[in-house]
N, CA and C atoms as an extended XYZ file, in Angstrom:
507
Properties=species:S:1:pos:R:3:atomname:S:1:resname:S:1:resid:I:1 pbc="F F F"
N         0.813       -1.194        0.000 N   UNK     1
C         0.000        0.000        0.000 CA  UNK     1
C         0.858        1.259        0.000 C   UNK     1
N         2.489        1.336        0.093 N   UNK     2
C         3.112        2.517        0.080 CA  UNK     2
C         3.175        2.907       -1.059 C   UNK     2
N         2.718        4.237       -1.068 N   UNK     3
C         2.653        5.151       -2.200 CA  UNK     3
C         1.592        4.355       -3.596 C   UNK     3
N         1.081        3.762       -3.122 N   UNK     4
C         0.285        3.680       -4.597 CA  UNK     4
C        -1.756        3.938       -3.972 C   UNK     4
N        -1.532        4.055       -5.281 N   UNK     5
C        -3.674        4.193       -4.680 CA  UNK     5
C        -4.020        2.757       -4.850 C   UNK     5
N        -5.102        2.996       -4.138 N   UNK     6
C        -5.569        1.641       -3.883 CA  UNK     6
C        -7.424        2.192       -3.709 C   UNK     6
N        -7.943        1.331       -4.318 N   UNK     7
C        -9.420        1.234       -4.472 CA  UNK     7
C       -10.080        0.743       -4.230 C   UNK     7
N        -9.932        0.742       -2.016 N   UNK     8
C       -10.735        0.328       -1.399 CA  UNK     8
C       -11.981        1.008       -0.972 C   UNK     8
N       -12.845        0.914       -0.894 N   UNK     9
C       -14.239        1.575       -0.365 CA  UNK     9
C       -14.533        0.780        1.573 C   UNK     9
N       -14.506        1.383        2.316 N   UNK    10
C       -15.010        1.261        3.617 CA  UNK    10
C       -16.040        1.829        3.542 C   UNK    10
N       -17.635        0.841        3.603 N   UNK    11
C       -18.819        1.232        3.548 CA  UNK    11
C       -19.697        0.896        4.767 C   UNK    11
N       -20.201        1.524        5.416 N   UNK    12
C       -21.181        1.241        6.556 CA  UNK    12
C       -22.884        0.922        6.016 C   UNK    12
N       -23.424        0.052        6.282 N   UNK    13
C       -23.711       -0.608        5.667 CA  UNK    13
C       -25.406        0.279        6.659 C   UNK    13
N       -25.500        1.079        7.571 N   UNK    14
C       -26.436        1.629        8.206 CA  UNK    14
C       -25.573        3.104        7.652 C   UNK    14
N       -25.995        3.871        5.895 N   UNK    15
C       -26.333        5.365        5.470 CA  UNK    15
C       -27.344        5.809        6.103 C   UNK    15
N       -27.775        7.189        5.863 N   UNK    16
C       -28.556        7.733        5.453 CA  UNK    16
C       -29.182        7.593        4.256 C   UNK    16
N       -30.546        7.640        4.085 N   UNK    17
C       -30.929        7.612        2.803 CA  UNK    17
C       -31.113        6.406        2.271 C   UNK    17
N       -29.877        6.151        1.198 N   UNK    18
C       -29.852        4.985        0.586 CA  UNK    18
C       -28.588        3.803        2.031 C   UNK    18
N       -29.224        2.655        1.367 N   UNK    19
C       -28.372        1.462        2.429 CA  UNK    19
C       -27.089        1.173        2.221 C   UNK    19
N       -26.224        0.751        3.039 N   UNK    20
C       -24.308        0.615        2.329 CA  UNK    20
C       -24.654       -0.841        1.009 C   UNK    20
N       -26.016       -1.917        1.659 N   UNK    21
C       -26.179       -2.732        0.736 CA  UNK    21
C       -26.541       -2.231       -0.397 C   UNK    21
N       -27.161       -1.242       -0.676 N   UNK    22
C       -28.022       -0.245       -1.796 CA  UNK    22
C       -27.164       -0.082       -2.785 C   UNK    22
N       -25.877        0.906       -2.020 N   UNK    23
C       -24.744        1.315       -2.954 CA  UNK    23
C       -23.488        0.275       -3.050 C   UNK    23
N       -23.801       -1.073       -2.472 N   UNK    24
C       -22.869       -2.160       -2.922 CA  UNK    24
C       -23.373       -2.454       -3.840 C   UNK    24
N       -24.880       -2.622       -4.082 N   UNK    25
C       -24.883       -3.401       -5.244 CA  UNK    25
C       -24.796       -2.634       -6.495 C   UNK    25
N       -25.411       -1.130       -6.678 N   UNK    26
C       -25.114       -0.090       -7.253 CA  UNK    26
C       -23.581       -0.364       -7.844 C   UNK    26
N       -22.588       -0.306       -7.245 N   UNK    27
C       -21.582       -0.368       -7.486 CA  UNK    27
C       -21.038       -1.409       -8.605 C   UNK    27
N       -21.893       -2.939       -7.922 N   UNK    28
C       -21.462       -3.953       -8.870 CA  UNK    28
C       -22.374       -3.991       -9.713 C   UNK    28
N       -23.318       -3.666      -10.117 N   UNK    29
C       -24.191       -3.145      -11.105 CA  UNK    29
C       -23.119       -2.414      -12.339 C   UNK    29
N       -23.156       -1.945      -11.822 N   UNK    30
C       -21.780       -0.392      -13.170 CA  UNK    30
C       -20.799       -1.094      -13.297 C   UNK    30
N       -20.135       -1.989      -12.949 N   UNK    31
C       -19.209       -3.039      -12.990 CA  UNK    31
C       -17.934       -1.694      -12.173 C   UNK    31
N       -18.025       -1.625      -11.077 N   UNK    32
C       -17.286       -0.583      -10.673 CA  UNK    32
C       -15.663       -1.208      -10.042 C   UNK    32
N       -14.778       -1.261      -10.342 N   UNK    33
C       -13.634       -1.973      -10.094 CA  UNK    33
C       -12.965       -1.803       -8.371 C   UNK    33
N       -13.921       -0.854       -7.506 N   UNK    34
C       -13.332       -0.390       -6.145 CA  UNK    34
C       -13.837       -1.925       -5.249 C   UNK    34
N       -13.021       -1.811       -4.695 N   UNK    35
C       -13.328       -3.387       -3.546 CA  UNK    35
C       -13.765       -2.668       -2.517 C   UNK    35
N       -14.954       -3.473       -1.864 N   UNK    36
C       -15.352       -2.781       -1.109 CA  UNK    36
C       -15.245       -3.562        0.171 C   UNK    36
N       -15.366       -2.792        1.589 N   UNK    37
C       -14.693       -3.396        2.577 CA  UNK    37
C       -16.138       -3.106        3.611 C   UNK    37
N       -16.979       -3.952        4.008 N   UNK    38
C       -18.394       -3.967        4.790 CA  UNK    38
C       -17.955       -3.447        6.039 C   UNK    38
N       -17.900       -2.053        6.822 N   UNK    39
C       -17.929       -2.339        8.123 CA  UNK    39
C       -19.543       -1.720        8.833 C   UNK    39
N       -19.790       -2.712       10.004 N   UNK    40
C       -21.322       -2.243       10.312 CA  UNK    40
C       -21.109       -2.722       12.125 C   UNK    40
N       -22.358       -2.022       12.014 N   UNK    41
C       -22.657       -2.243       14.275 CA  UNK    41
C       -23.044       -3.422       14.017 C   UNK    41
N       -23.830       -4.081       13.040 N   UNK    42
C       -25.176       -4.958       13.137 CA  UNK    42
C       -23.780       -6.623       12.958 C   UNK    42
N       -24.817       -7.720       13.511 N   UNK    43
C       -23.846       -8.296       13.746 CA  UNK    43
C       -23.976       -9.461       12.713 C   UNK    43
N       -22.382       -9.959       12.925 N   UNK    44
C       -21.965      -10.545       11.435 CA  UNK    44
C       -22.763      -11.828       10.962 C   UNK    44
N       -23.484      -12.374       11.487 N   UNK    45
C       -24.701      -13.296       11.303 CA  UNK    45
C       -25.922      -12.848       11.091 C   UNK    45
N       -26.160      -12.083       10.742 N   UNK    46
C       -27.318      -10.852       10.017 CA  UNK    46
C       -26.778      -10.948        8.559 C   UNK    46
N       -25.705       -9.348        8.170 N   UNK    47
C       -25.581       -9.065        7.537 CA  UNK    47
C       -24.497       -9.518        6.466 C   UNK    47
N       -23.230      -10.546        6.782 N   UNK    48
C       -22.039      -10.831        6.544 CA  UNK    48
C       -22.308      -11.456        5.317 C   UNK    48
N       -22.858      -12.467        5.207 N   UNK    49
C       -23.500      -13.112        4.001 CA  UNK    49
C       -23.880      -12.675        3.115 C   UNK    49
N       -24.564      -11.464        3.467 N   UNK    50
C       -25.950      -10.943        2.351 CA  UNK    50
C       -24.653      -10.019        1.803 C   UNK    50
N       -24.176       -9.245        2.250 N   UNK    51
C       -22.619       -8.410        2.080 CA  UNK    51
C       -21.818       -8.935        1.074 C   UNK    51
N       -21.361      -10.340        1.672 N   UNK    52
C       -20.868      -11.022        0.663 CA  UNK    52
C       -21.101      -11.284       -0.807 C   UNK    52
N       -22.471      -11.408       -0.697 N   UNK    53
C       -23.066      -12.281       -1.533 CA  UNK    53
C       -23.261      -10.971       -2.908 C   UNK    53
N       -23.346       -9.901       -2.241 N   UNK    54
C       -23.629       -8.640       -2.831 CA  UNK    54
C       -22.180       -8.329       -3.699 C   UNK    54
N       -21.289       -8.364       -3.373 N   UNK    55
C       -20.365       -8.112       -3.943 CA  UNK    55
C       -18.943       -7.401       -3.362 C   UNK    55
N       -19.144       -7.470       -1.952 N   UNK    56
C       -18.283       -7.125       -0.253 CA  UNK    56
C       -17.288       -8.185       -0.884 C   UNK    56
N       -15.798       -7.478       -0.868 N   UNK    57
C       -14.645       -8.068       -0.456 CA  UNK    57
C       -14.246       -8.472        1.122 C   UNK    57
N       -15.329       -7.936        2.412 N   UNK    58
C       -15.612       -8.505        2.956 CA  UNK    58
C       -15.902       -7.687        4.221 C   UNK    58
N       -15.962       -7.649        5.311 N   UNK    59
C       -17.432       -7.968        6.783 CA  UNK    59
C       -16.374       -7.846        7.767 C   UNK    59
N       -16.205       -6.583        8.263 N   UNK    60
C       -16.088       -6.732        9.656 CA  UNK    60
C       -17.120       -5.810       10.579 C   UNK    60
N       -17.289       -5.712       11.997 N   UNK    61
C       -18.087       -5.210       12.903 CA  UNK    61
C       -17.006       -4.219       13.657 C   UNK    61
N       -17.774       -2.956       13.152 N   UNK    62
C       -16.880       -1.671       13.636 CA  UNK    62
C       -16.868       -1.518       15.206 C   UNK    62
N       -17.530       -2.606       15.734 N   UNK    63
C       -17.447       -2.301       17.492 CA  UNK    63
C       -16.449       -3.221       17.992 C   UNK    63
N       -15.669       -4.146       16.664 N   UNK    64
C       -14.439       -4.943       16.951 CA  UNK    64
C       -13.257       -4.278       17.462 C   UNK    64
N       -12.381       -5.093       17.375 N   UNK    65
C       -10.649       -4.316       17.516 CA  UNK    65
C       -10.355       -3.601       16.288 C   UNK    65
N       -10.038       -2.481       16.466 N   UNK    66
C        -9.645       -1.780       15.866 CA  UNK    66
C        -8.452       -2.228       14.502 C   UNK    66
N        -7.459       -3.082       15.530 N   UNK    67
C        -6.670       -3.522       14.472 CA  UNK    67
C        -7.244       -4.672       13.485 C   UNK    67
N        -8.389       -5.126       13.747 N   UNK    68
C        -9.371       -6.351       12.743 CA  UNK    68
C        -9.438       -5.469       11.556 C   UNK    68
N        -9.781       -4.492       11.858 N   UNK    69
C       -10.683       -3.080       10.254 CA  UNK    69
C        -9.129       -2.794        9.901 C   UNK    69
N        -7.999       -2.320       10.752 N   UNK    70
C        -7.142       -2.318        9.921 CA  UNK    70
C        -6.294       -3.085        8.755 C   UNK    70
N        -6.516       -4.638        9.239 N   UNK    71
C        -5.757       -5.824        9.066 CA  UNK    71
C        -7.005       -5.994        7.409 C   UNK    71
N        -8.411       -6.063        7.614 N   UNK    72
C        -9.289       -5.893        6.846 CA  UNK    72
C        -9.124       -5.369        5.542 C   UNK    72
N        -8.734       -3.793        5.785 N   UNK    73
C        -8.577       -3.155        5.045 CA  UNK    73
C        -7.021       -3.145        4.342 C   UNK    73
N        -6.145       -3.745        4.842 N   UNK    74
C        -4.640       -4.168        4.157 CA  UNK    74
C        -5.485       -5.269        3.036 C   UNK    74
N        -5.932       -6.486        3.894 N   UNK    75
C        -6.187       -7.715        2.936 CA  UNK    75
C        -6.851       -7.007        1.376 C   UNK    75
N        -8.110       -6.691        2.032 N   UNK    76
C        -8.948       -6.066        0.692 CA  UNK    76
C        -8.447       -5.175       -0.534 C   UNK    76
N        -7.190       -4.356       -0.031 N   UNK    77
C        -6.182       -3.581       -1.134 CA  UNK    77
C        -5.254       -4.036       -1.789 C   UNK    77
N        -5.197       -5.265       -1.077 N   UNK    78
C        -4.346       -6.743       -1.890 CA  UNK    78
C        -5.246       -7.445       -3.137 C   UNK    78
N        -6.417       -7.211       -2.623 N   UNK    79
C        -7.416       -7.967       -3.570 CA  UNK    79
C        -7.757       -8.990       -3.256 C   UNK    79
N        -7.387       -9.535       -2.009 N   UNK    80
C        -8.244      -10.366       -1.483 CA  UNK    80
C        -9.556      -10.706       -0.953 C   UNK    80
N       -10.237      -11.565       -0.291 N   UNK    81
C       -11.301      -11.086        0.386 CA  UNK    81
C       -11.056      -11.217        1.973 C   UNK    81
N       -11.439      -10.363        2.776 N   UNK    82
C       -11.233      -11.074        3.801 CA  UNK    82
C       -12.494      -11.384        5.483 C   UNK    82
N       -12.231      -12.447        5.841 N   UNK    83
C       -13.608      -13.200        6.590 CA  UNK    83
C       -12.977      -12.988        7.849 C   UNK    83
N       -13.888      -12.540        9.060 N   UNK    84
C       -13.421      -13.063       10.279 CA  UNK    84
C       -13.825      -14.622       10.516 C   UNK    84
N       -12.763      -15.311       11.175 N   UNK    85
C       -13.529      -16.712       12.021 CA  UNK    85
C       -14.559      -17.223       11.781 C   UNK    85
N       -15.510      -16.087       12.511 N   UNK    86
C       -17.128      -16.449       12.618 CA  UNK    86
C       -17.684      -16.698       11.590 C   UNK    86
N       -16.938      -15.858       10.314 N   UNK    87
C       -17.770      -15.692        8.853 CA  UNK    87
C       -17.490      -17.139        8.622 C   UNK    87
N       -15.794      -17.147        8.697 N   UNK    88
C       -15.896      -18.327        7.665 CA  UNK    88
C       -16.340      -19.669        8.499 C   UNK    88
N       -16.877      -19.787        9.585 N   UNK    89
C       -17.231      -21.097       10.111 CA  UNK    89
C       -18.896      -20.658        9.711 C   UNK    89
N       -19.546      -19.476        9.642 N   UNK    90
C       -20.549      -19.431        8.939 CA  UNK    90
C       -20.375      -19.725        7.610 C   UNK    90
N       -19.996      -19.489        7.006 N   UNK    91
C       -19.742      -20.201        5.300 CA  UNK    91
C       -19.507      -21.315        5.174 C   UNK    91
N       -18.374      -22.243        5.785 N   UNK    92
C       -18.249      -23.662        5.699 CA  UNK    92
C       -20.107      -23.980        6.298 C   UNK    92
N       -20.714      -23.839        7.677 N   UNK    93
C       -21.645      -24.626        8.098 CA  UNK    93
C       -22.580      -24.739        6.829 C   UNK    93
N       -22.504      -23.281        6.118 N   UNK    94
C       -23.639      -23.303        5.144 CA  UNK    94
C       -23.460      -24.248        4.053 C   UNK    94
N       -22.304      -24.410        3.685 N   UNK    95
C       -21.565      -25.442        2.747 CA  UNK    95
C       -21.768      -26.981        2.807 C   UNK    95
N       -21.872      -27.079        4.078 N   UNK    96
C       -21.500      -28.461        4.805 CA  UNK    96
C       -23.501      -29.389        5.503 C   UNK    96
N       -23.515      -28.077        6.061 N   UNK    97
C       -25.159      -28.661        6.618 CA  UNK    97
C       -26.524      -27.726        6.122 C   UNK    97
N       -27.083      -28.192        5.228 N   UNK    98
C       -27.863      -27.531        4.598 CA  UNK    98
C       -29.013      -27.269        6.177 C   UNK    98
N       -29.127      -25.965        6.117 N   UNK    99
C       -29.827      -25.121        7.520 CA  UNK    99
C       -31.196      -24.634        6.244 C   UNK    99
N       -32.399      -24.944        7.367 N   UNK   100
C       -33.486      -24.077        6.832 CA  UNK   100
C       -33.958      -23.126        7.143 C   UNK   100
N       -33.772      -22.219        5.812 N   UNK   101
C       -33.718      -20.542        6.000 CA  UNK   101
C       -34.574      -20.058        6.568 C   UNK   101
N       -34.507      -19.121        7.601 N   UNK   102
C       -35.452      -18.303        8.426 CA  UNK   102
C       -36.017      -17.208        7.648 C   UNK   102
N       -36.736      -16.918        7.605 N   UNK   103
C       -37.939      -15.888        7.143 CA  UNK   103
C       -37.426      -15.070        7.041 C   UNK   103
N       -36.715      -14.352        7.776 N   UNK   104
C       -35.875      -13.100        7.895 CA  UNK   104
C       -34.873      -13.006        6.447 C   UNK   104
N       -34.354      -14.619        6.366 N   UNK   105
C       -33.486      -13.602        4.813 CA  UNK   105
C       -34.221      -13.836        4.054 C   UNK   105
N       -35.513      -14.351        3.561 N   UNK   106
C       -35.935      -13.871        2.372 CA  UNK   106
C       -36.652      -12.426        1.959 C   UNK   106
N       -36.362      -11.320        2.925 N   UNK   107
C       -36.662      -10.419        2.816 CA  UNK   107
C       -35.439       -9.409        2.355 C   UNK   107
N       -35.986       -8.292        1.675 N   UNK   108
C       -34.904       -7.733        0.834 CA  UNK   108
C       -34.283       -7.026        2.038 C   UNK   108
N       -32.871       -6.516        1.326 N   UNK   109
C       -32.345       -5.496        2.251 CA  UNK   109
C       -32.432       -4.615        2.838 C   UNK   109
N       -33.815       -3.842        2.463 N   UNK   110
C       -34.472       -2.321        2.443 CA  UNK   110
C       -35.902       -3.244        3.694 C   UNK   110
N       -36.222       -4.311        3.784 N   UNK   111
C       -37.134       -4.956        3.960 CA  UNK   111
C       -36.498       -5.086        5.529 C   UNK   111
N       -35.357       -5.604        5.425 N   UNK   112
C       -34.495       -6.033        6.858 CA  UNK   112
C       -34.334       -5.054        7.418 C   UNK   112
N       -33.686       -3.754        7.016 N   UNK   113
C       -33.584       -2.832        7.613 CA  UNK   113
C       -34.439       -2.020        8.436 C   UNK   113
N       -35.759       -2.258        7.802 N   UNK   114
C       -36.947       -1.498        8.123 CA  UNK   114
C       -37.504       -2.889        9.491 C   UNK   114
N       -37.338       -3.657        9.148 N   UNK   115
C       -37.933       -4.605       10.761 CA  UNK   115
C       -36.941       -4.063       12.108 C   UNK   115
N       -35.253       -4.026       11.849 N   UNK   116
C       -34.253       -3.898       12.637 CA  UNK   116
C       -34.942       -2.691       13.306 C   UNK   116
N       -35.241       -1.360       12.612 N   UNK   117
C       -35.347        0.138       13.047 CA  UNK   117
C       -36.900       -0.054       13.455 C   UNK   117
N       -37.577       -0.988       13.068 N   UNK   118
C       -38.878       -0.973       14.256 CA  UNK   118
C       -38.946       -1.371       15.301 C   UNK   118
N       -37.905       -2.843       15.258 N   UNK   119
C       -38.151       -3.542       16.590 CA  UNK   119
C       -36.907       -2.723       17.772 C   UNK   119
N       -36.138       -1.665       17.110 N   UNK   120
C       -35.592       -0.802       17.727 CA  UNK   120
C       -36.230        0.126       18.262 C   UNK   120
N       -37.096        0.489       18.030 N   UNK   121
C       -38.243        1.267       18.434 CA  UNK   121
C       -38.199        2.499       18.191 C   UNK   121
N       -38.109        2.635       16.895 N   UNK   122
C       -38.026        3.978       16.100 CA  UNK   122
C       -39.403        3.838       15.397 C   UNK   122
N       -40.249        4.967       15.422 N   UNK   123
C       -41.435        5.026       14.514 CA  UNK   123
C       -41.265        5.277       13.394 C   UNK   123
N       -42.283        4.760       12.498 N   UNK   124
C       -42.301        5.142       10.976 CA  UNK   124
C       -41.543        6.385       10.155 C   UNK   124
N       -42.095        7.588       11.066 N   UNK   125
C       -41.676        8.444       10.621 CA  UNK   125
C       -40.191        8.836       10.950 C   UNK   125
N       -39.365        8.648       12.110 N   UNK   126
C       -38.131        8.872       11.983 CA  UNK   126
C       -37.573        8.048       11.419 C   UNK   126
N       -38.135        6.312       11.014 N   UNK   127
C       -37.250        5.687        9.805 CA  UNK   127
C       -37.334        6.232        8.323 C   UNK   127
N       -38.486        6.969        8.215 N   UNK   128
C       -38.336        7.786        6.868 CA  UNK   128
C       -37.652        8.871        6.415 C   UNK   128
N       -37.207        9.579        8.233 N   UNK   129
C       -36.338       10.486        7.999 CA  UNK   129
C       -34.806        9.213        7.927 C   UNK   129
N       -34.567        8.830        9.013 N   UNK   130
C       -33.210        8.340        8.612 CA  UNK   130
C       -33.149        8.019        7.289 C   UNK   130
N       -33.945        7.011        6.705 N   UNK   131
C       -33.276        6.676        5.412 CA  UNK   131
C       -33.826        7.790        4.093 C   UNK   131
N       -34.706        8.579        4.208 N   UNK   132
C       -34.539        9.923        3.006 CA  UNK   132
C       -35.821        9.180        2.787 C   UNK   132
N       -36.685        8.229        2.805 N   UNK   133
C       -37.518        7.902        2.308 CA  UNK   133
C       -38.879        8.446        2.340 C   UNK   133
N       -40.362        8.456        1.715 N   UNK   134
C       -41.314        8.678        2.542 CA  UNK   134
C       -42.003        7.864        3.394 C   UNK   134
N       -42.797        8.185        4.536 N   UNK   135
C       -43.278        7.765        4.932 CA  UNK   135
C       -44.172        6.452        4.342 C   UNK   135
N       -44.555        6.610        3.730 N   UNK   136
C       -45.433        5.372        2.667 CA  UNK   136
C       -45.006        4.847        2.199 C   UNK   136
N       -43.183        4.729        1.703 N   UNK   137
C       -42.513        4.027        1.081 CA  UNK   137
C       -42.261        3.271        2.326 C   UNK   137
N       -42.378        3.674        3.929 N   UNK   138
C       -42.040        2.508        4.854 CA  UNK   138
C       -43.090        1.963        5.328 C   UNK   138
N       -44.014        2.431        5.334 N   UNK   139
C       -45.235        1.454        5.162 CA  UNK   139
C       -45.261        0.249        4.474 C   UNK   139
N       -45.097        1.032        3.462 N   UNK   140
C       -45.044       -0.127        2.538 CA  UNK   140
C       -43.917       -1.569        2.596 C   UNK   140
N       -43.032       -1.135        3.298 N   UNK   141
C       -41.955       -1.837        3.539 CA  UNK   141
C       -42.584       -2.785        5.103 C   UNK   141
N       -43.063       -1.783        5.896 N   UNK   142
C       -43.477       -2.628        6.986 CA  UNK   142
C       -44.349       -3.582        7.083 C   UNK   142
N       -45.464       -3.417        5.743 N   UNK   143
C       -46.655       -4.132        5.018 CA  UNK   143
C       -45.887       -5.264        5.094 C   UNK   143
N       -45.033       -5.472        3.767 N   UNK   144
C       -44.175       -6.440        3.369 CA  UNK   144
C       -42.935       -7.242        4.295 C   UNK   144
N       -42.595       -6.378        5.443 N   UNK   145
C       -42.088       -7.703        6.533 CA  UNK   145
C       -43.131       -8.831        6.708 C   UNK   145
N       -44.278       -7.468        7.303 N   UNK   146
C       -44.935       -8.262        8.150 CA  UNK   146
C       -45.850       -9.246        7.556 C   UNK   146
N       -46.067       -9.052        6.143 N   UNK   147
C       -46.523      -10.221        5.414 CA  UNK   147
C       -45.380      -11.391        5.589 C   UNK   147
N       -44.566      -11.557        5.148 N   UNK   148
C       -43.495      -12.274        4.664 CA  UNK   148
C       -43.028      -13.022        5.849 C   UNK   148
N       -43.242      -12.490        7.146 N   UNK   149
C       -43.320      -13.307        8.429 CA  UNK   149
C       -44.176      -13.414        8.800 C   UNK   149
N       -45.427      -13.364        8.187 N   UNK   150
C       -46.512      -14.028        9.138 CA  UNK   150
C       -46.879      -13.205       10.418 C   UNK   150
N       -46.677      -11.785       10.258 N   UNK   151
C       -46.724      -11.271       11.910 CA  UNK   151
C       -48.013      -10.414       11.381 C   UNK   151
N       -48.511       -9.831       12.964 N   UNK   152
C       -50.016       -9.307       12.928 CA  UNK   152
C       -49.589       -7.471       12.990 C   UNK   152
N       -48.355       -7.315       14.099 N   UNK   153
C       -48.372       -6.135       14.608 CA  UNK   153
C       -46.784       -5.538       14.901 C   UNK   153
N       -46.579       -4.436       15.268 N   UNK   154
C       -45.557       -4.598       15.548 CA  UNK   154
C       -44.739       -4.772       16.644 C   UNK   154
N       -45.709       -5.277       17.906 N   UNK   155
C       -44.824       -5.654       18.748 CA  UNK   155
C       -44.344       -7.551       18.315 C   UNK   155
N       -45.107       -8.429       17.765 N   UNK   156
C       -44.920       -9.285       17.352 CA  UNK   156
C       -43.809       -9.234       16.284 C   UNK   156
N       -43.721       -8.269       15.986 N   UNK   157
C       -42.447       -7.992       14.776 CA  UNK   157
C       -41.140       -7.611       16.125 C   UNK   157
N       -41.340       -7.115       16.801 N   UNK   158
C       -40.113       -6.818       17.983 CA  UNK   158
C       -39.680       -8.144       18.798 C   UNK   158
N       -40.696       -8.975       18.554 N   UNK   159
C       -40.317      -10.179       19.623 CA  UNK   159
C       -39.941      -10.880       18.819 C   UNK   159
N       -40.183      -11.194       17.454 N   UNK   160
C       -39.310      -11.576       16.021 CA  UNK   160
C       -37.761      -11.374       16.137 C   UNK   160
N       -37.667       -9.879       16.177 N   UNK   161
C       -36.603       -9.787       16.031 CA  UNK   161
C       -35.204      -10.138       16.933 C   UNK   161
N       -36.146      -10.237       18.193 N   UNK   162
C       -35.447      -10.490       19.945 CA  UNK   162
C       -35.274      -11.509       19.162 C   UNK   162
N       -36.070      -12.506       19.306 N   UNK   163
C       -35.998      -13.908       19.345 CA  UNK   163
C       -34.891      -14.261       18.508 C   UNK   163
N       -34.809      -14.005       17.196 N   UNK   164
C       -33.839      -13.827       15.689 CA  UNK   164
C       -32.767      -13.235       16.055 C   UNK   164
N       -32.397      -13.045       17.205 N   UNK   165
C       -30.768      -11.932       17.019 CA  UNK   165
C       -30.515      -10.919       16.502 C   UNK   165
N       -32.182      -10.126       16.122 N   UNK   166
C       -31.691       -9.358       15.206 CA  UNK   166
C       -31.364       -7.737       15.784 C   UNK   166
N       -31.880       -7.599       17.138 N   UNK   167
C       -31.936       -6.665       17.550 CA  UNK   167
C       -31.382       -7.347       19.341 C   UNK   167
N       -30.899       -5.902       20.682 N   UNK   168
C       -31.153       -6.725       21.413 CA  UNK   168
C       -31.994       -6.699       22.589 C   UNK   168
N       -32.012       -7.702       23.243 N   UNK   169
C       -33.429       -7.502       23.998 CA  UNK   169
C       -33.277       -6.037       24.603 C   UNK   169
């Protein structure tokens, strides 16, 4: 990395507006040649996969050691990809023991995000301000969790998410 550029992207994967997944895939869409390096609060059995899968050179959790995002961000300017532990014993299990998928990932990214920031207990309207959206565009999004899991309301969507890891109690 001395003296040359290097065309890594460190993306947080919780923007404003649009999602870090939004503008990953954006990115590999345009066929954009920058490697991009996932760092997020949310934890790596959520999002690490879907990251991956998107087009993330790879996933770390910015509430880690500091020197992990550094070590991260060396690998990724090499052109590698790089996994913590957890990822890759999540990737082999997925490889190895076919697991049946929870409800939660067949929902889109914009879909996940919007359950996380409810069962966080943010109302409609400040998730429309955080992400730039309107209000009715998260409706509409909350429609579509809560179809897609089978839930009635949204405290049943909060105990979803307890239960799921996705938020914490």
């Amino acid at each position: 990395m001395r003296g040359e550029a290097c065309d890594v992207l460190v993306l947080d994967i919780n923007l404003p507006g649009r999602s870090g997944l939004d503008a990953l895939h954006a990115l590999k869409d345009e066929g954009s040649p920058v490697k991009v390096l996932v760092v997020s609060m949310y934890p790596e059995d959520q999002y690490a996969i879907r990251a991956l899968r998107a087009g993330a050179y790879g996933y770390v959790n910015k509430g880690g050691d500091p020197q992990q995002i550094v070590a991260a961000v060396r690998t990724v300017a090499q052109g590698r990809k790089y996994v913590t532990p957890e990822i890759a014993q999540m990737l082999v299990e997925s490889l190895t023991t076919p697991v049946a998928e929870m409800p939660h990932h067949k929902l889109s990214d914009r879909e996940l995000q919007t359950l996380v920031m409810i069962a966080s207990g943010k109302r409609l309207s400040d998730i429309a301000e955080d992400l730039m959206l309107s209000p009715k565009t998260v409706s509409v999004y909350r429609a579509r969790v809560l179809e897609k899991l089978q839930l009635g309301n949204n405290s049943e969507l909060t105990v979803y998410a307890i239960r799921n890891g996705l938020v914490g109690e």
